[in-house]
mmCIF file of the C-alpha atoms, coordinates in Angstrom:
data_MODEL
# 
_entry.id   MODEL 
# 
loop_
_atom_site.group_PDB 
_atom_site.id 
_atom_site.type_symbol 
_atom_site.label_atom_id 
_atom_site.label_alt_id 
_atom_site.label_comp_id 
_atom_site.label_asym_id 
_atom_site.label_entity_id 
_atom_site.label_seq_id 
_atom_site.pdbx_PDB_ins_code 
_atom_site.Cartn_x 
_atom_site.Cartn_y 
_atom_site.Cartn_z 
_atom_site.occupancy 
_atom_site.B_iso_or_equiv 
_atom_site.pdbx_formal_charge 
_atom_site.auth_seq_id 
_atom_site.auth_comp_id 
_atom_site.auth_asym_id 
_atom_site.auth_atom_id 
_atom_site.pdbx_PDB_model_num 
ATOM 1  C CA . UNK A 1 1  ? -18.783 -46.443 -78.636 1.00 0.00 ? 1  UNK A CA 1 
ATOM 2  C CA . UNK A 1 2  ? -17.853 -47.102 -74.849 1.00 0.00 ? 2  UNK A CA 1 
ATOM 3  C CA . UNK A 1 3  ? -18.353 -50.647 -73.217 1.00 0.00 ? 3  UNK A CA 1 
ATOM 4  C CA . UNK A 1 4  ? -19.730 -50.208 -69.400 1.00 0.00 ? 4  UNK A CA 1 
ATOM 5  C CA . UNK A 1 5  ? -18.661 -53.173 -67.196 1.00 0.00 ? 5  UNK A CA 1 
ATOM 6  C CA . UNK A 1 6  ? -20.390 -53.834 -63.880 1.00 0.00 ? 6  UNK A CA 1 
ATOM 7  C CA . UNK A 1 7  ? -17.668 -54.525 -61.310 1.00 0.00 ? 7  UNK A CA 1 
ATOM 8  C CA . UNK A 1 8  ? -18.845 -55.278 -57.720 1.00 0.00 ? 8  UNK A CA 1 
ATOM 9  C CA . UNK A 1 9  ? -17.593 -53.007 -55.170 1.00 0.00 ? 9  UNK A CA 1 
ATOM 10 C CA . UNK A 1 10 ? -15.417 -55.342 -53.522 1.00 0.00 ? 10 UNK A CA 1 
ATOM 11 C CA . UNK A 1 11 ? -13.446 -55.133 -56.928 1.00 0.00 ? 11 UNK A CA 1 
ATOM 12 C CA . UNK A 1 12 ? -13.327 -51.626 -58.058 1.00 0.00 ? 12 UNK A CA 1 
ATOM 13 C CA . UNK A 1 13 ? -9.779  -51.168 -57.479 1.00 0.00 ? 13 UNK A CA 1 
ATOM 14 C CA . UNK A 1 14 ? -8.895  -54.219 -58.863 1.00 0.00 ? 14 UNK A CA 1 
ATOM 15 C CA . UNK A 1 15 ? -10.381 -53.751 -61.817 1.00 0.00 ? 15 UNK A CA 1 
ATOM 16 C CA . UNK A 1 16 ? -9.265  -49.938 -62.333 1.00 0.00 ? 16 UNK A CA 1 
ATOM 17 C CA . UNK A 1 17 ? -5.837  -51.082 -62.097 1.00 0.00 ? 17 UNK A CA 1 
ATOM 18 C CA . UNK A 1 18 ? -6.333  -53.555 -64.366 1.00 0.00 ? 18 UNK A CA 1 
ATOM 19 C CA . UNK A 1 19 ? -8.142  -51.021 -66.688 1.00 0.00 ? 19 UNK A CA 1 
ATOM 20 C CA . UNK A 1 20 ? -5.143  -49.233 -66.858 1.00 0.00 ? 20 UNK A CA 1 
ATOM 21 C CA . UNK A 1 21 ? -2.375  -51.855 -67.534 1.00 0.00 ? 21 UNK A CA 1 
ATOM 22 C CA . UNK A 1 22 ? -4.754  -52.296 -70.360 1.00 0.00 ? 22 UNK A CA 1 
ATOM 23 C CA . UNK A 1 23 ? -5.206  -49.082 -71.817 1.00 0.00 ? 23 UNK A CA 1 
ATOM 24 C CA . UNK A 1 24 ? -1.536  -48.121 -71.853 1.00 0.00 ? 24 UNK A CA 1 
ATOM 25 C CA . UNK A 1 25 ? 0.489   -45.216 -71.484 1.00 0.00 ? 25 UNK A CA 1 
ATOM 26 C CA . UNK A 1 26 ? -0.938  -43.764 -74.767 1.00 0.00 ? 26 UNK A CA 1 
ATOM 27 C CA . UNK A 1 27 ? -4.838  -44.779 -73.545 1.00 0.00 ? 27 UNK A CA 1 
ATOM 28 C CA . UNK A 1 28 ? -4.249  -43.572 -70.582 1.00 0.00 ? 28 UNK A CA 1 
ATOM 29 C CA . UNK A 1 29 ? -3.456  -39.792 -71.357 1.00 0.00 ? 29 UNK A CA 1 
ATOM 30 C CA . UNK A 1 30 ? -6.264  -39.626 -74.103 1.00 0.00 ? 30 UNK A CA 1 
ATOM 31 C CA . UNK A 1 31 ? -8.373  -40.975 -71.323 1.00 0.00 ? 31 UNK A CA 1 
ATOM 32 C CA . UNK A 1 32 ? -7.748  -37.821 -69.457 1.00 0.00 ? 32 UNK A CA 1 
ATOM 33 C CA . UNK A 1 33 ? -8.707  -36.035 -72.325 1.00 0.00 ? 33 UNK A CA 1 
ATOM 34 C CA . UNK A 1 34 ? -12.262 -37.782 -72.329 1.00 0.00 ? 34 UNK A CA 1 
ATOM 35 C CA . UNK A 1 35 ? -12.539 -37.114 -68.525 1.00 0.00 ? 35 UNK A CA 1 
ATOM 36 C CA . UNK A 1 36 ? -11.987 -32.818 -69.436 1.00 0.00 ? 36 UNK A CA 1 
ATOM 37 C CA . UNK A 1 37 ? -14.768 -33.308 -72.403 1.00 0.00 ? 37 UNK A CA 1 
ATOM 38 C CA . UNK A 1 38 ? -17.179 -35.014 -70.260 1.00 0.00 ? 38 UNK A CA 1 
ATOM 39 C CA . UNK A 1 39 ? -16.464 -32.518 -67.384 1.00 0.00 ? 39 UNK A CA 1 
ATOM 40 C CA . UNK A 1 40 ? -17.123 -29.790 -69.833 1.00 0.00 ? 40 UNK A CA 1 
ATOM 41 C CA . UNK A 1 41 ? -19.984 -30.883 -70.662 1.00 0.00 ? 41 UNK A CA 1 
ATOM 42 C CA . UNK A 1 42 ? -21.583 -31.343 -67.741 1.00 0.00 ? 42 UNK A CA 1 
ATOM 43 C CA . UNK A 1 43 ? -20.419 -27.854 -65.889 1.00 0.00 ? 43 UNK A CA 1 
ATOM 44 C CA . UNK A 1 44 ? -23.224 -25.263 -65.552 1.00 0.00 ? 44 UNK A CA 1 
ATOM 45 C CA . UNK A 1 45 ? -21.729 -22.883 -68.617 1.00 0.00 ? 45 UNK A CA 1 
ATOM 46 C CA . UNK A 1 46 ? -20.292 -25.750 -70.830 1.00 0.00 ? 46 UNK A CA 1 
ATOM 47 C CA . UNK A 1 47 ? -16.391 -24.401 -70.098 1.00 0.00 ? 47 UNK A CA 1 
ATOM 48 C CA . UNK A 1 48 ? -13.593 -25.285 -68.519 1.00 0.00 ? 48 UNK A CA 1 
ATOM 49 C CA . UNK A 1 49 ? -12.903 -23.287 -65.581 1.00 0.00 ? 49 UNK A CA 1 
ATOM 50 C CA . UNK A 1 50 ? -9.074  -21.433 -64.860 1.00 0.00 ? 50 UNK A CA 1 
ATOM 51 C CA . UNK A 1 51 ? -7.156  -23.472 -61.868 1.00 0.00 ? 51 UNK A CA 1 
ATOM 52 C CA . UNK A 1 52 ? -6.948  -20.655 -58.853 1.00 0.00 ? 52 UNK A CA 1 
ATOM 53 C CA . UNK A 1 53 ? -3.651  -22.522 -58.016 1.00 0.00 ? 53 UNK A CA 1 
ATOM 54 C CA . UNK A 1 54 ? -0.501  -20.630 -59.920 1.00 0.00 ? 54 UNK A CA 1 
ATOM 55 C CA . UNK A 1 55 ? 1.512   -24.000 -59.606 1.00 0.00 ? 55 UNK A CA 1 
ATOM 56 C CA . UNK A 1 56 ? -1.267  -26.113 -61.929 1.00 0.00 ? 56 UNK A CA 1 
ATOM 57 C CA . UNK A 1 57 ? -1.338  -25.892 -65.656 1.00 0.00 ? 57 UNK A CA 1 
ATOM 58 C CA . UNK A 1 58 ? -3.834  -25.751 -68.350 1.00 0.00 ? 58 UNK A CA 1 
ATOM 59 C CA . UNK A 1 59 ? -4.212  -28.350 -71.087 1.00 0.00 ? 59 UNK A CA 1 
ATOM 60 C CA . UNK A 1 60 ? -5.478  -28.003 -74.259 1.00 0.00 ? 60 UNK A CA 1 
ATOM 61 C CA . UNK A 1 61 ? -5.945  -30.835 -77.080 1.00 0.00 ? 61 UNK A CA 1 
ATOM 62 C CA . UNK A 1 62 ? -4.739  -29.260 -80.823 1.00 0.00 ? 62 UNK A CA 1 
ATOM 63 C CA . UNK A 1 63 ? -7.213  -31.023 -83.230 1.00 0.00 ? 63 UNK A CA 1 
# 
């Protein structure tokens, strides 16, 4: 289960940076991972679209 924490504006940053000194190298990237799922699953046809960009890559997680 995720923990929400109210941070006041003034303090976003702050606290985002601090998030990540936290989480770690290892955090962070699976962090990424749960950014992809959540974006998935709130697009209009549940998928991930194809980057137009040729110089971008796609990632996938093997479970």
């Amino acid at each position: 289960m995720k923990k929400a924490v109210l941070v006041p504006l003034e303090q976003k940053k702050d606290a985002q940076i601090q998030e990540d000194i936290d989480l770690g190298p290892k955090g962070r990237f699976y962090k990424m991972f749960d950014l992809i799922e959540l974006s998935i699953l709130f697009s209009p046809n549940h998928q991930l679209t194809k980057p137009l960009k040729p110089n971008t890559i796609l990632l996938k997680r093997i479970a």
